[in-house]
C-alpha positions as a Python dict, from the first residue, in 0.01 Angstrom:
ca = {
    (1, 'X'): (0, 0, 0),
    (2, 'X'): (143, -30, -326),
    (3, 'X'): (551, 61, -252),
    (4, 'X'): (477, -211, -4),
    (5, 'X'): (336, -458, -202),
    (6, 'X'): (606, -389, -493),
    (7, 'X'): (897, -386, -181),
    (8, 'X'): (757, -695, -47),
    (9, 'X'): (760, -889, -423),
    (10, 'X'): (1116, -754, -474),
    (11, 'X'): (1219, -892, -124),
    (12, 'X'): (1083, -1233, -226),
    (13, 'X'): (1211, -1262, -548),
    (14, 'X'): (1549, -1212, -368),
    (15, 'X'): (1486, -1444, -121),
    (16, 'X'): (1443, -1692, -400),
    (17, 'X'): (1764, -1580, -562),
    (18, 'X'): (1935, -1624, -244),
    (19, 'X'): (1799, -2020, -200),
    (20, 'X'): (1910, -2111, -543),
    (21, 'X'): (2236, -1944, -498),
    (22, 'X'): (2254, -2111, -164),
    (23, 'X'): (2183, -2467, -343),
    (24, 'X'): (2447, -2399, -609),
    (25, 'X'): (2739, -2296, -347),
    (26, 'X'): (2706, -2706, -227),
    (27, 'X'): (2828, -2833, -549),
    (28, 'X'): (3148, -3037, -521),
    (29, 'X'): (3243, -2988, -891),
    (30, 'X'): (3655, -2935, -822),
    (31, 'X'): (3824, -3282, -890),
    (32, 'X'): (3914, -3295, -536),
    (33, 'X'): (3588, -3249, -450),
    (34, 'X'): (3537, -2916, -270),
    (35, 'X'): (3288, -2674, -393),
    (36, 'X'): (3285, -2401, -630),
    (37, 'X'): (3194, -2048, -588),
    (38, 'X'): (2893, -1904, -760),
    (39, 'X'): (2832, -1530, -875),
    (40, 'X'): (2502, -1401, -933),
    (41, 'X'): (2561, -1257, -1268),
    (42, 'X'): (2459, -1247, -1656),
    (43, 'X'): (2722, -1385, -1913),
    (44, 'X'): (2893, -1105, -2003),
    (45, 'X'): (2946, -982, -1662),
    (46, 'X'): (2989, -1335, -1526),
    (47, 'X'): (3402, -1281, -1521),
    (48, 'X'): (3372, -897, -1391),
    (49, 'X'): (3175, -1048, -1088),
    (50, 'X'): (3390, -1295, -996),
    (51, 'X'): (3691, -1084, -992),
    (52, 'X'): (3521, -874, -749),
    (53, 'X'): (3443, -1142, -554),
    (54, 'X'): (3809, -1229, -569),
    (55, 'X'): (3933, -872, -509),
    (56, 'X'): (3683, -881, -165),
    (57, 'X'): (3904, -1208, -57),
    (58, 'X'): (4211, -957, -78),
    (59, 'X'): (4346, -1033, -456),
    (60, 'X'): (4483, -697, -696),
    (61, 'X'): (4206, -465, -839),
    (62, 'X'): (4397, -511, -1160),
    (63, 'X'): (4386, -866, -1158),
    (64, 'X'): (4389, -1030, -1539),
    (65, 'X'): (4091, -1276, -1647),
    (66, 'X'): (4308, -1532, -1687),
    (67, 'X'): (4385, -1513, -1352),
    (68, 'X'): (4077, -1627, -1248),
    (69, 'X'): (4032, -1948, -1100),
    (70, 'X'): (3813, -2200, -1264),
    (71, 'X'): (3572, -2319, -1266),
    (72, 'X'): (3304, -2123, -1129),
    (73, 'X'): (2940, -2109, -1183),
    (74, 'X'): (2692, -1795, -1262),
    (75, 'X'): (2350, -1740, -1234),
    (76, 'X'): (2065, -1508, -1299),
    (77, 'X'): (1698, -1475, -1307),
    (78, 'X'): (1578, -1471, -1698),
    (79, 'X'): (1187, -1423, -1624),
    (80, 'X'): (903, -1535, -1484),
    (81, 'X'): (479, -1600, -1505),
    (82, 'X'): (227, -1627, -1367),
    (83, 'X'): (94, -2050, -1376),
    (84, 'X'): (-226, -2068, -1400),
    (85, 'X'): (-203, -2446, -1315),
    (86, 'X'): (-163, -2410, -972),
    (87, 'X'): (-397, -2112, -890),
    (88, 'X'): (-576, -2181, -537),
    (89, 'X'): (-932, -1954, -770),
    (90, 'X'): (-950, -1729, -467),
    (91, 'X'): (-886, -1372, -400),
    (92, 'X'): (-976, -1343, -37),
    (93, 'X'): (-795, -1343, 289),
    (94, 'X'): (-678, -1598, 443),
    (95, 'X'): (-566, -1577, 862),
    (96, 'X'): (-218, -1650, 903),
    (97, 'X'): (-94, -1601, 1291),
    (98, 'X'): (-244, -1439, 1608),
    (99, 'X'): (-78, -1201, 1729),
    (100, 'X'): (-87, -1265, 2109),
    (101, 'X'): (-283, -970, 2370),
    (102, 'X'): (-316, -720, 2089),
    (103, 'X'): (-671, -798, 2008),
    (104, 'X'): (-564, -831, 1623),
    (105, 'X'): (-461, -1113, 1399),
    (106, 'X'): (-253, -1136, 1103),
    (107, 'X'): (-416, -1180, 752),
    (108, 'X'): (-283, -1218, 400),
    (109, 'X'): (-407, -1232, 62),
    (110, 'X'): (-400, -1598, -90),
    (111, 'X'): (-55, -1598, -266),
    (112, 'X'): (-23, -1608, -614),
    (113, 'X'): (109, -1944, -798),
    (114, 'X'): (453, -1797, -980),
    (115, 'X'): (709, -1964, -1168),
    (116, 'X'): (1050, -1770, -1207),
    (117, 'X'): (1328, -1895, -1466),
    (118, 'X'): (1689, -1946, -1369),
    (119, 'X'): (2036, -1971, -1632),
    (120, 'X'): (2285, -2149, -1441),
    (121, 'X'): (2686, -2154, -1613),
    (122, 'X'): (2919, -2379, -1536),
    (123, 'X'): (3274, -2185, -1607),
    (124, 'X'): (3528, -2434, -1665),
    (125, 'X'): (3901, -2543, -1807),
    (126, 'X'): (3811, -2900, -1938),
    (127, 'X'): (3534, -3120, -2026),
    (128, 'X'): (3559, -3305, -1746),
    (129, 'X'): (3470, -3067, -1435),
    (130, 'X'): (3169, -2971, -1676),
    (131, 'X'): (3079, -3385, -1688),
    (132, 'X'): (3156, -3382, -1277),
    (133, 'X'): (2914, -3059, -1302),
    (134, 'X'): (2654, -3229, -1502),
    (135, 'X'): (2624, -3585, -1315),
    (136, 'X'): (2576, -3445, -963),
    (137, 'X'): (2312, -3231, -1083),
    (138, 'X'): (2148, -3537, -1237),
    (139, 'X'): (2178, -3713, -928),
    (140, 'X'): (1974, -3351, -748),
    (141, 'X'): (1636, -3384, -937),
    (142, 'X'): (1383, -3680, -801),
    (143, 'X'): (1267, -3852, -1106),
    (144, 'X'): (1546, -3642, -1302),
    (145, 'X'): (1318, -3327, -1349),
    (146, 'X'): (1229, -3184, -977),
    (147, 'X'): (1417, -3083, -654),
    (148, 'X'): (1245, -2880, -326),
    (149, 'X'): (1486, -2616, -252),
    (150, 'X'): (1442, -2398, 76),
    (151, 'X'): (1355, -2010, 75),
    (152, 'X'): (1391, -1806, 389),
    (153, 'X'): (1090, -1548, 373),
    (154, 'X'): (1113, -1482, 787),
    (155, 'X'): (1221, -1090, 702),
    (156, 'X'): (897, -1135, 564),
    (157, 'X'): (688, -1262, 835),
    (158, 'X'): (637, -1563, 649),
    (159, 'X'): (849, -1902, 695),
    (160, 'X'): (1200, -1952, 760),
    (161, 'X'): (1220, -2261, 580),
    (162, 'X'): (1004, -2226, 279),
    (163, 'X'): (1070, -2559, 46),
    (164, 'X'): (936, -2507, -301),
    (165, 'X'): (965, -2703, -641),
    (166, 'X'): (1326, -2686, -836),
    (167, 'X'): (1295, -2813, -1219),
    (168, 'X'): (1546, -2923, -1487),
    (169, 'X'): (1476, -2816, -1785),
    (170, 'X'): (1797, -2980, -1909),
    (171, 'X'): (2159, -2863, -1951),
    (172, 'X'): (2284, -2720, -2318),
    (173, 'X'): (2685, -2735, -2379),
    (174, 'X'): (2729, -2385, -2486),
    (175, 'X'): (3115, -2433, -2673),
    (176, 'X'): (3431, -2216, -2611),
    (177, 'X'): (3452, -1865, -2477),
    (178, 'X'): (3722, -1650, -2481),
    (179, 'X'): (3672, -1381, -2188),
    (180, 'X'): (4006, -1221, -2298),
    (181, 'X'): (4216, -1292, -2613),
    (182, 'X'): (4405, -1654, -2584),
    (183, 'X'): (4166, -1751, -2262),
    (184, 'X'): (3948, -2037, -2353),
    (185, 'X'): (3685, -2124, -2138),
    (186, 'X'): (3416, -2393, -2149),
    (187, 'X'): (3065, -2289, -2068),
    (188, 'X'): (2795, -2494, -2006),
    (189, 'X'): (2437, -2350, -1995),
    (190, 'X'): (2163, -2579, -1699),
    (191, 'X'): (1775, -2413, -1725),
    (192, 'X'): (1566, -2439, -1459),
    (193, 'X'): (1232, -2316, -1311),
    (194, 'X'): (1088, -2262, -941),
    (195, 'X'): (739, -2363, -917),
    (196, 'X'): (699, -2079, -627),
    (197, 'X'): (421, -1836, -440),
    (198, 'X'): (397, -1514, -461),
    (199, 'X'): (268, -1321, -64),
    (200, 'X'): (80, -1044, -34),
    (201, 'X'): (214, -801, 243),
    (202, 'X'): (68, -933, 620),
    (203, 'X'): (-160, -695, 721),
    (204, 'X'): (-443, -731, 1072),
    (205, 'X'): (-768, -729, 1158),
    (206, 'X'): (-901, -686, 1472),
    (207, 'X'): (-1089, -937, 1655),
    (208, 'X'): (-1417, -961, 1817),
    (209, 'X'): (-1450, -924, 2171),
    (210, 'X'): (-1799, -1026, 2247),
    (211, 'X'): (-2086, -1145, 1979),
    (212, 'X'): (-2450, -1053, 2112),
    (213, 'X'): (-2701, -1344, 1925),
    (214, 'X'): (-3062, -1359, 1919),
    (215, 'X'): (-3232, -1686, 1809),
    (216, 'X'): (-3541, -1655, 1677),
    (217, 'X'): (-3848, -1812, 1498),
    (218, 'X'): (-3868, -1585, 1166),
    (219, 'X'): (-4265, -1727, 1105),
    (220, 'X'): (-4307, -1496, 1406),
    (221, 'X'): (-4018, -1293, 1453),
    (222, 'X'): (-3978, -1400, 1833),
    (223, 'X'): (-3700, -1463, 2028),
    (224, 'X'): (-3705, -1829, 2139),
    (225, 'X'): (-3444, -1880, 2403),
    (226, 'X'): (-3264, -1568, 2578),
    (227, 'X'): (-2942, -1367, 2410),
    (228, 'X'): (-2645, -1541, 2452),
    (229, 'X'): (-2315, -1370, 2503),
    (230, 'X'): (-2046, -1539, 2339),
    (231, 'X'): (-1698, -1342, 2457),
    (232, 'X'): (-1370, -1490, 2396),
    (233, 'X'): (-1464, -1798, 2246),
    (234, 'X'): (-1695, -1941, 2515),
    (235, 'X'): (-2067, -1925, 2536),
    (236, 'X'): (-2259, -1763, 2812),
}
């Protein structure tokens, strides 16, 4: 039970990975408006993983990283915790879905209120894509703090279109880079958090078939009326 509870909080946290990466690939940020690709990466590797994802479209092994086409945007999970805030204060089960003429229903732990930090990087030549970058994420958050993204937790047995809570923390201009010697690159740095739930692995219980009930006075321990059957959800 426990390699499948720790497989089944891996798969999610991928799954979650997945939706904001799946988010970030609709940015038009290019000047003529198409989008940008998006590398799930930290910093230093950010340029290392894009080349790879340039070599898989056919492009030299030994290509330089000035070569690389900007701008492109990076991402990675920095942590997450357990929020207390939105804790449903129960630890039993809760029925999920029946599953049909197996005599058994599917049951899961109540899920666990999680929030997991994001670092998004905008790669970019000039100022200006990161100011195209910046005001169409702006333009993302309701209120300017909070987006629902969608998570697809089906491989799961969960939902296929699982919306949950996106929020800006606000974006930091993070200066020059120089990837290689005489490459400058402008970074800029967006932190956000999903307000998200962690599931416990489905698991079943079988149901009853047929509940025998005796109603009785207990002044006199007597049965008042005759035993009813109930079987399949109907009395008899």
């Amino acid at each position: 039970m426990t390699q499948e509870l720790i497989s089944s909080v891996h798969s999610q946290m991928r799954a979650y990975d997945k939706a904001i990466k799946i988010w970030l690939e609709t940015f038009p940020c290019k000047d003529d408006g198409t989008t940008v690709p998006v590398v799930v990466s930290t910093p230093d590797r950010a340029f290392s993983s894009m080349r790879n994802l340039m070599v898989a479209k056919g492009h030299p092994e030994n290509m330089p990283i000035r070569n690389i086409p900007l701008p492109f945007i990076s991402l990675y999970r920095t942590g997450g915790q357990f929020d207390p805030i939105r804790n449903m204060g129960a630890s039993g089960h809760v029925p999920y879905t029946y599953a049909s003429n197996s005599g058994s229903k599917a049951v899961a732990r109540h899920p666990i209120s999680y929030i997991i930090d994001y670092r998004i990087e905008m790669w970019a030549k000039n100022q200006q894509t990161l100011n195209i970058f910046q005001d169409y994420i702006s333009l993302q958050f309701n209120t300017g703090f909070e987006n629902y993204i969608s998570a697809d937790l089906s491989g799961l047995g969960y939902y296929e279109d699982f919306k949950v809570p996106l929020v800006n923390n606000g974006f930091l201009f993070s200066g020059i880079e120089e990837p290689e010697q005489g490459h400058r690159v402008l970074r800029q740095i967006l932190n956000v958090n999903l307000r998200c739930w962690i599931f416990a692995p489905l698991g079943t219980v079988g149901t009853v078939g047929e509940i025998i009930v005796d109603y009785c006075d207990n002044t006199v321990d007597e049965v008042l009326i005759d035993t009813q059957s109930i079987r399949d959800g109907e009395d008899s």
